[in-house]
C-alpha positions as CSV (number, residue, x, y, z in Angstrom):
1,X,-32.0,44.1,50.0
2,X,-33.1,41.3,52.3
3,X,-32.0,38.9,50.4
4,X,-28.3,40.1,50.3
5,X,-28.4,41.1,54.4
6,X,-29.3,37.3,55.4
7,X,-26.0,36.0,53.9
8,X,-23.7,38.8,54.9
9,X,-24.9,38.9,58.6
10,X,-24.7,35.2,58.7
11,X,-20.9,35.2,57.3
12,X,-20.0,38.3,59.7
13,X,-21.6,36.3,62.5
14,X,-19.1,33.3,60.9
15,X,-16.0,35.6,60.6
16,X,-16.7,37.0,64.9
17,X,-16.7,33.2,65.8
18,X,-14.1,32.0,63.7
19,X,-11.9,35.0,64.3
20,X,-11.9,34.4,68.0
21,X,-11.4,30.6,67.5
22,X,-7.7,31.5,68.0
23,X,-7.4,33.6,71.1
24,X,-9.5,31.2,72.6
25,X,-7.5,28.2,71.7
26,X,-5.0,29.9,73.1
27,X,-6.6,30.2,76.7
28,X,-6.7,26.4,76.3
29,X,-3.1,26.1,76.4
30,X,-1.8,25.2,80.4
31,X,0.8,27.9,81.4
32,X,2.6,24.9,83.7
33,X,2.1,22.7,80.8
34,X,0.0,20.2,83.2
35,X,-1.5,18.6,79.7
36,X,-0.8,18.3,76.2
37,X,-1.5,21.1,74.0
38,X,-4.3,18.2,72.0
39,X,-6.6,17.7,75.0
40,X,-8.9,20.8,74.2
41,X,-8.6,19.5,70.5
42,X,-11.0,16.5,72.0
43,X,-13.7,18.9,73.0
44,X,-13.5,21.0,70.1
45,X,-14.8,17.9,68.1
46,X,-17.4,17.4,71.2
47,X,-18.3,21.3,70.6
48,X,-18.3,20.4,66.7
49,X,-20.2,17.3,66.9
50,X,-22.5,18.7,69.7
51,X,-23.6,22.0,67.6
52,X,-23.5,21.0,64.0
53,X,-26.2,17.8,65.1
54,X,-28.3,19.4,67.3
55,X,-28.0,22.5,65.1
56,X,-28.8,20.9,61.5
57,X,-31.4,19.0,63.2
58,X,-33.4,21.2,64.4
59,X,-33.1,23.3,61.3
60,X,-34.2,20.4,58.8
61,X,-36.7,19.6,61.4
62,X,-37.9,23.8,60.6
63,X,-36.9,23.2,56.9
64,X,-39.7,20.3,56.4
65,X,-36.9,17.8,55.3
66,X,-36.4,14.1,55.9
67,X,-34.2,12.2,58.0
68,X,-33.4,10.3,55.1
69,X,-29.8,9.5,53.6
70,X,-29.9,7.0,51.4
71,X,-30.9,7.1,47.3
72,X,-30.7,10.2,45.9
73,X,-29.8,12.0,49.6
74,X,-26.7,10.0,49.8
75,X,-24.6,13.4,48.5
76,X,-25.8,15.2,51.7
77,X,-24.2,12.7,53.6
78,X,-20.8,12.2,51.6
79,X,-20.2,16.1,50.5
80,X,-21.1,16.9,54.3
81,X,-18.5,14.5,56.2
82,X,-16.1,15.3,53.3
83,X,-16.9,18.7,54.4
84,X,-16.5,18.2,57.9
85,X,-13.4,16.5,57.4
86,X,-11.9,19.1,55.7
87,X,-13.3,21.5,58.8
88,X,-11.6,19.1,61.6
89,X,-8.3,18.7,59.7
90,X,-8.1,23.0,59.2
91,X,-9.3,22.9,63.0
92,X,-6.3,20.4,63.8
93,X,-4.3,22.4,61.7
94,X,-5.0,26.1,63.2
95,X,-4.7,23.9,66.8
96,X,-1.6,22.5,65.7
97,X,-0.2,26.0,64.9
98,X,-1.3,27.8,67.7
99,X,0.0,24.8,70.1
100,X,3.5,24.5,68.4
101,X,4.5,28.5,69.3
102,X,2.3,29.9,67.0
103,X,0.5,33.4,67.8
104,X,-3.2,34.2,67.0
105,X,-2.5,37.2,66.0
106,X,-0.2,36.2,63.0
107,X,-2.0,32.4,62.5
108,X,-5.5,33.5,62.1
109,X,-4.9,36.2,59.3
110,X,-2.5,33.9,57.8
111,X,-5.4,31.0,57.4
112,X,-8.2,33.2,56.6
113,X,-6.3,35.2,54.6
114,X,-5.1,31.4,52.9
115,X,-8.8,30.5,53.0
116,X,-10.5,33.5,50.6
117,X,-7.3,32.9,48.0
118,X,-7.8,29.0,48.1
119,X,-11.3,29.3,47.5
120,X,-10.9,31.4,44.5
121,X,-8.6,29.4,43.2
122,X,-10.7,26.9,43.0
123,X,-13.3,28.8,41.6
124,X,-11.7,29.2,39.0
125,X,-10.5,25.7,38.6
126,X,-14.0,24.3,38.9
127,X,-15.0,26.7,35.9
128,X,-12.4,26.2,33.4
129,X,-13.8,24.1,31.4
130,X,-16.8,26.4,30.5
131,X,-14.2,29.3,29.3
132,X,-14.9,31.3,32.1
133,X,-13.1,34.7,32.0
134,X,-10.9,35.1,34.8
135,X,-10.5,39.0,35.9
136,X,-6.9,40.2,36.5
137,X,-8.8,41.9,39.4
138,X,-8.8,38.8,41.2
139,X,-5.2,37.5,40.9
140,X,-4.6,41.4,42.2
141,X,-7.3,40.8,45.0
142,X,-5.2,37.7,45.9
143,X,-1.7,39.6,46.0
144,X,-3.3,42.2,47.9
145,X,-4.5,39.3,50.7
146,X,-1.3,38.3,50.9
147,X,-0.1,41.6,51.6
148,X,-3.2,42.1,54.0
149,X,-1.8,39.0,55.9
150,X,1.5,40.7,56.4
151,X,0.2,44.3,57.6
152,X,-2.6,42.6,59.7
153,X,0.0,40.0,61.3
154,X,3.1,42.3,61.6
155,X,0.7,45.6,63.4
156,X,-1.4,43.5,65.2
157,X,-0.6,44.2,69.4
158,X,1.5,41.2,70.4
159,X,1.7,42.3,74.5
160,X,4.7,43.7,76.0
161,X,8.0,42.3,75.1
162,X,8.9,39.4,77.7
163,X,10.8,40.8,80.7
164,X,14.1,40.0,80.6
165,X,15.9,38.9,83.6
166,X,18.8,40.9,84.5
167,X,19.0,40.6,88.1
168,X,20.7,37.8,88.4
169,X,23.4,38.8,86.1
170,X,23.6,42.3,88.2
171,X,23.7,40.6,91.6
172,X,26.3,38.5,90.1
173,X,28.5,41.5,89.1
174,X,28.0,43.7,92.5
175,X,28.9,40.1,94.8
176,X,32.4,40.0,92.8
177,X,33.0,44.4,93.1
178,X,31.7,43.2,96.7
179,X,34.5,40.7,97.5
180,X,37.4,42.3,99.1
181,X,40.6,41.5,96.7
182,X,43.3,39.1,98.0
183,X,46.6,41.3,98.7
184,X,49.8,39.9,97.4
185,X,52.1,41.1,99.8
């Protein structure tokens, strides 16, 4: 049972951060739109660059590995930045989203949602070749994601509605009841 609990806790600790990578973003945006909606972007790579070095170093350090790269090592270091490159282009893409209008509350199921069908697709496209049986359960797993994605996005609490400003309009309307009519006589 241990075995199974390390990953799981581990991918719901993933799926807290991740899943509040959003909202916060959002509190990065300036209300009086003092700077551009890419400035936290530059310290999201900091945060990235910061946590993923110190982090991975430490833990090969615990791990008993090298701080080697070259020879037979060099996949660690090409699948990893191609991996990290993937992970700052979906970060400036969820950034780009939620800066151009988007809402949290619609983006992020809309990219995780994207993310679980992506990966099985290819899953299956990596397996093809060894006659893999595909399970109609998973093409109905990703139909139900997609439908997920709507119910989580469309019930999700968006705030109030934005005030609407009718006072000007009103004041407008009692000023000309308010101005004496001219007589014609």
């Amino acid at each position: 049972m241990r075995g199974i609990m390390i990953p799981v806790i581990f991918a719901l600790c993933t799926a807290v951060c991740w899943g509040l990578y959003g909202p916060t973003l959002g509190n990065a945006r300036s209300p009086l739109k003092e700077w551009s909606p890419f400035k936290p972007y530059v310290f999201i790579g900091i945060a990235y660059l910061v946590w993923a070095c110190a982090g991975g170093l430490i833990a090969m350090k615990i791990k008993g590995d090298t701080y080697n790269y070259g020879g037979s090592h060099t996949p660690a270091m090409t699948w990893g930045f191609l991996a990290g490159t993937l992970g700052a282009l979906g970060a400036l893409g969820l950034t780009t989203a939620i800066v151009s209008g988007g809402k949290p509350a619609y983006v992020m199921p809309i990219v995780f949602g994207g993310a679980v069908s992506v990966n099985a697709l290819y899953a299956w496209y990596s397996l093809r070749a060894q006659a893999v049986q595909i399970s109609p359960l998973m093409w109905i797993g990703m139909l139900l994601v997609a439908v997920g994605i709507v119910l989580v996005a469309s019930h999700t609490p968006h705030g109030p509605p934005p005030k609407t400003s009718d006072a000007p309009a009103e004041a407008h309307a009692q000023n000309v009841d308010a101005v004496p009519s001219e007589s014609t006589s």
